[in-house]
N, C-alpha and C positions, 0 to 999 in steps of 0.2 A: 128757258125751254123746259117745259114737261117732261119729265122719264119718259111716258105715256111716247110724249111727239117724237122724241129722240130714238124708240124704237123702231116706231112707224117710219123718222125719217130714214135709219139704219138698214130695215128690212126693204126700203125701197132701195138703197142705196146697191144693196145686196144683190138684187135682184137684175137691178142693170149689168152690174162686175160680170165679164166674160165667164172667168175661172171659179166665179161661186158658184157651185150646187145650190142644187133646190133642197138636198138633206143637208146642208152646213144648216139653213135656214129653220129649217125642220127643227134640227139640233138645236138649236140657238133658242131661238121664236117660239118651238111647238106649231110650225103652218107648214101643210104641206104643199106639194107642185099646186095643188088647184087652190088651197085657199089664199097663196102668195098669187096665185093667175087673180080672183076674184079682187084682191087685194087693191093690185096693179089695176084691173078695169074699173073700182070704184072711184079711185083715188088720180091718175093721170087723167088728161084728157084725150078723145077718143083715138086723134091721129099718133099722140105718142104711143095709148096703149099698142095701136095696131102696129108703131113700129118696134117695141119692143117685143111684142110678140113673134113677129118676124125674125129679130134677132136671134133670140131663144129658143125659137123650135128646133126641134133637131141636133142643137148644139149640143159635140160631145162634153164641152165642159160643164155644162150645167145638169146635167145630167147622171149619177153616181154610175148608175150601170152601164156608160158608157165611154165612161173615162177607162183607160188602162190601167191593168193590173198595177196594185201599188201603190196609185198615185190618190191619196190618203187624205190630204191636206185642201182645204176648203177656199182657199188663197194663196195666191205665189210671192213667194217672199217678199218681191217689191210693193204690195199691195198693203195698204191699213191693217195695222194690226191692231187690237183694242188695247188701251192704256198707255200708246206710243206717243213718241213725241210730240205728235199732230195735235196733242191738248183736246183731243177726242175724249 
């Protein structure tokens, strides 16, 4: 697999995760909420875009400003972390 594929797969992967932000991705990627939205609707098909989309709106987790004070971290511990075991 491509670097190239393996971001693309990563930043999709990202995208789904409850607790990732749209600025972990930002961070990461350089794409912000709309170009990871654009992203998602080039790259899914239409009923998945439209359920992820659902997923994500309004979710405080995905969202920095409206996560709780504090709460810093782009991922919850149990979740992939890069260069972990997983041979990711």
């Amino acid at each position: 697999m491509h670097r190239e594929d393996e971001n693309l797969s990563r930043i999709i992967e990202m995208a789904w995760e409850d607790r990732t932000p749209f600025e972990a991705i930002e961070t990461l990627y350089g794409l912000n909420e709309a170009a990871v939205i654009r992203l998602m609707r080039q790259t899914l098909k239409a009923k998945a875009f439209k359920n992820w989309r659902a997923r994500v709106s309004g979710r405080k987790t995905k969202h920095g400003k409206l996560r709780p004070t504090g709460v810093t971290r782009g991922y919850c511990p149990s979740q992939y972390k890069p260069g972990g075991a997983s041979g990711r």
